[in-house]
Structure formats: C-alpha cells, structure tokens
C-alpha positions as CSV (number, residue, x, y, z in Angstrom):
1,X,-29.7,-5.4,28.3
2,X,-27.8,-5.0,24.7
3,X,-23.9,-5.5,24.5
4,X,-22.0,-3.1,23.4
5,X,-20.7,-3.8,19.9
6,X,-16.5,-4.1,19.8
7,X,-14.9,-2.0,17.2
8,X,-12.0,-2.8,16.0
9,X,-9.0,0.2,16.5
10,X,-6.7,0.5,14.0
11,X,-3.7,2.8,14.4
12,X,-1.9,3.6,11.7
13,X,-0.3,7.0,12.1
14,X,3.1,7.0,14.4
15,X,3.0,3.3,14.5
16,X,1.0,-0.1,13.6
17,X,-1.4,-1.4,15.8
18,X,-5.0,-2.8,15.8
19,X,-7.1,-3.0,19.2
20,X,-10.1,-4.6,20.8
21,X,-10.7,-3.9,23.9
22,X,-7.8,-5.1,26.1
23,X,-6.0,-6.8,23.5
24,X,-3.2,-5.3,21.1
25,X,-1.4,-6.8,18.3
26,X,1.2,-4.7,16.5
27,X,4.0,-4.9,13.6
28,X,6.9,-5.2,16.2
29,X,5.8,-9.3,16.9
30,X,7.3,-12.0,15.8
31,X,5.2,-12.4,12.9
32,X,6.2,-12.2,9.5
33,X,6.8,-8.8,7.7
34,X,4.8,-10.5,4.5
35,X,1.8,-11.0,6.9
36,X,1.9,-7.6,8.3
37,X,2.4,-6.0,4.7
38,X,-0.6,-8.1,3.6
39,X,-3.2,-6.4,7.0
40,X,-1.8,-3.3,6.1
41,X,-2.5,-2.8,2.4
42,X,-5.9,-4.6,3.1
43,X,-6.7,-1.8,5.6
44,X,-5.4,1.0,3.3
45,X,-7.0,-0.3,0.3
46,X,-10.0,-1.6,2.3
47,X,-12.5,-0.1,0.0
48,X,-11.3,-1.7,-2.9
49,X,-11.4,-5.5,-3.7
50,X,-7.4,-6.1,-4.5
51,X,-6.7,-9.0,-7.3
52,X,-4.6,-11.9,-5.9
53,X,-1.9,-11.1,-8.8
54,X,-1.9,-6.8,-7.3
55,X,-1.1,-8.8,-3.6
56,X,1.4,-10.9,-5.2
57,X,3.2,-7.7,-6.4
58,X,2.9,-5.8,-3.1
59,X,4.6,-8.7,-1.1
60,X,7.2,-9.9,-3.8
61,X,8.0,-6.8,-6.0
62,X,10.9,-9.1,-6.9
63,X,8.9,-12.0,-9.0
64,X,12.5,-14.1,-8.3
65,X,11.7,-14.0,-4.8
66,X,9.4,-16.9,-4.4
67,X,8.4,-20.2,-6.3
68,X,4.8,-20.5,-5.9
69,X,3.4,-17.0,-4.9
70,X,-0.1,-18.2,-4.9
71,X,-0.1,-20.8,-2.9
72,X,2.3,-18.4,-0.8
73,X,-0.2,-15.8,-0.2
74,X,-3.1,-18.3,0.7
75,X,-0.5,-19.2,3.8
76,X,0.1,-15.8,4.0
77,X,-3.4,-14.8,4.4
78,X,-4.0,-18.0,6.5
79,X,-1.8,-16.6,9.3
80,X,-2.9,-13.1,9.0
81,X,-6.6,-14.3,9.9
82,X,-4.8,-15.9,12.6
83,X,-3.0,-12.5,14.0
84,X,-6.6,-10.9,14.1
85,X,-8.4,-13.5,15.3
86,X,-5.9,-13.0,18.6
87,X,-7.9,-9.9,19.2
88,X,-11.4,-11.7,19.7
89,X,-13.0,-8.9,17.7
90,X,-14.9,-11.0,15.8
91,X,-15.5,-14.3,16.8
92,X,-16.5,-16.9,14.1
93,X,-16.4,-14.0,11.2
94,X,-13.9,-13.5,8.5
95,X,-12.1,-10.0,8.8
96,X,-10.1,-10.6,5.7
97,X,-12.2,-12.3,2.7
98,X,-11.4,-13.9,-0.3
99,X,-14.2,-13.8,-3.1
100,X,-14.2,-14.1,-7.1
101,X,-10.1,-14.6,-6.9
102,X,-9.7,-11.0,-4.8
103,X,-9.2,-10.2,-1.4
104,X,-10.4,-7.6,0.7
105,X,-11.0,-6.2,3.8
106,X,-14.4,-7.1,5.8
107,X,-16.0,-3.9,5.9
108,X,-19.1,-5.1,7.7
109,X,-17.6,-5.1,10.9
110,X,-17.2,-1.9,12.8
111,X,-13.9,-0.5,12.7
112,X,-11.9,2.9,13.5
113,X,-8.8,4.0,11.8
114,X,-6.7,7.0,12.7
115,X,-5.5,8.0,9.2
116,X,-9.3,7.9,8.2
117,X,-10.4,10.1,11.3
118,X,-7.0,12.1,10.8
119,X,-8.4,13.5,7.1
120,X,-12.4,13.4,8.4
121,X,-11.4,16.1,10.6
122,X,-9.4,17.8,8.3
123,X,-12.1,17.9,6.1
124,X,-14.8,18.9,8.7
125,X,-12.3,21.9,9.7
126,X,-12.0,22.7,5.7
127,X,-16.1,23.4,5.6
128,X,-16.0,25.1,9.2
129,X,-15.2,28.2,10.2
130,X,-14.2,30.2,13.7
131,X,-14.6,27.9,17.1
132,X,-15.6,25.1,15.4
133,X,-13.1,24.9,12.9
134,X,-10.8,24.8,15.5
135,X,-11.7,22.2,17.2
136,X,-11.7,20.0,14.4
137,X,-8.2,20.9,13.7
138,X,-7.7,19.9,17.6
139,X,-9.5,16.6,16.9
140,X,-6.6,16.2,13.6
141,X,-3.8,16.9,15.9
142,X,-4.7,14.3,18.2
143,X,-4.9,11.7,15.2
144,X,-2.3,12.8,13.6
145,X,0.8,10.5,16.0
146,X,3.4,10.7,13.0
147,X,4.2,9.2,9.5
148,X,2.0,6.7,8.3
149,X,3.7,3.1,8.7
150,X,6.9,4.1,10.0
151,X,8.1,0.9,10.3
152,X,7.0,0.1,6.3
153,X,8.3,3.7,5.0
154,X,10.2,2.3,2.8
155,X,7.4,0.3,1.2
156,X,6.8,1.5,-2.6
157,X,2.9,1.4,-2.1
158,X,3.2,3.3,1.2
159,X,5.2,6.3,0.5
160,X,2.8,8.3,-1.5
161,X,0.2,8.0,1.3
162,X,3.1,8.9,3.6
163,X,3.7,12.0,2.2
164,X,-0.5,12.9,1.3
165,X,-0.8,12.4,5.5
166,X,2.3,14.3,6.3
C-alpha cells in the first residue's frame, strides 16, 4: 500500500500560517519577526532564486540596523529551517535552500498556497463562461480569507501584492 504524500498548506490570505497534517505553525509565535519575514518572502518569491544582498534589504531596509547582516541571515535562515522542520513535512529535506550565494524556496516538495489557488481560480473563471464560471468564482471566494499578510501590511515588499490580491 503507497502513503499518501504530505503537502505542505500555506495560508497566506487573512492570516499566516503553514500546515501538515495536524501540525500548524503561524506568525503569531514567539519567533522572531526577521525569521517570519524571511519564510514569507521565500514563499512569495518562491519561483525566483533571491540574492543574499536582496534578503539583506528585505529584513534590514535600515543598513544601520545590524553589524554583520550576513552572518545574521545564515542564523536567520538557520532558525527558519527550524520553524518548518516543527511541521514534519519533510523529514531529512531542505525546504529553504541556499545555492550559488542565493536562497530560495524548495519547490520540489509538494505544496499549496491560497494566494496562488486564490488567482488560479480567478483565472479559470476569466476563460469560463456560465455555470462553470461561477463556480470558479465560488472556488476564489473561499480562498480569498482577507489581505495578504495582515500582520506584515506594512511591509514595503508586501504592499503591492496586498493591493494586486485585494
């Protein structure tokens, strides 16, 4: 009998959460707003391979704000592995890489994001018409929970894709 492979949820709309099966973590934890900042642009930007010095500018917009932001975001990135390993999702693999002086997002391992399914649908109602069309509007209603990282609004990088969702 074949298991059934765990995909990762990743909520993204209303609030910030990832899930795997019975276990949650989400952005109102104890952990660090810098290592929360760092999952969430990797999962926005997870198609892209983001340059250690673009992370450094996302996390510390004020350059003044830390000594050694390099060795900063290596312990920054340390401890966000360590978040989402808490979920079990994917034992023994890497979710966030690091390769040729870039970090990204492990895209080899099955995920689901609401924003993503949120414009799919939109799309798919775009090229339907009639019954159909509606129900993929249905299907963007029910991913659409609210404003894209609420709780990082405020965020330069995340307010345009705030207000392309809304």
């Amino acid at each position: 009998m074949e298991t059934a492979q765990l995909v990762l949820q990743i909520y993204m709309l209303g609030e910030f959460s990832l899930a795997c099966g019975d276990r949650r973590v989400d952005d109102q934890s104890s952990r660090s707003k810098k290592v929360w900042t760092l999952i969430q642009f990797l999962i926005a930007n997870r198609m892209k391979d983001i340059s250690q010095n673009d992370l450094i500018e996302v996390l510390w917009p004020d350059a003044d704000e830390i000594g050694d932001p390099a060795n900063t975001l290596k312990t920054i990135a340390h401890r966000a592995r360590q978040t989402l390993d808490s979920l079990a999702f994917a034992p023994g693999k890497n979710i966030i890489l690091y390769r040729n002086g870039t970090y990204v997002w492990n895209n080899s391992l099955p995920i689901s994001v609401d924003a993503e399914n949120f414009i799919a649908s939109c799309d798919a109602a775009e090229a339907a018409g009639g019954e159909e069309r509606l129900a993929h509007l249905m299907q963007a209603l029910a991913h659409y929970c609210g404003d894209f990282l609420p709780t990082s609004a405020f965020e330069e990088w995340v307010m345009p894709l705030s207000s392309y969702y809304r």
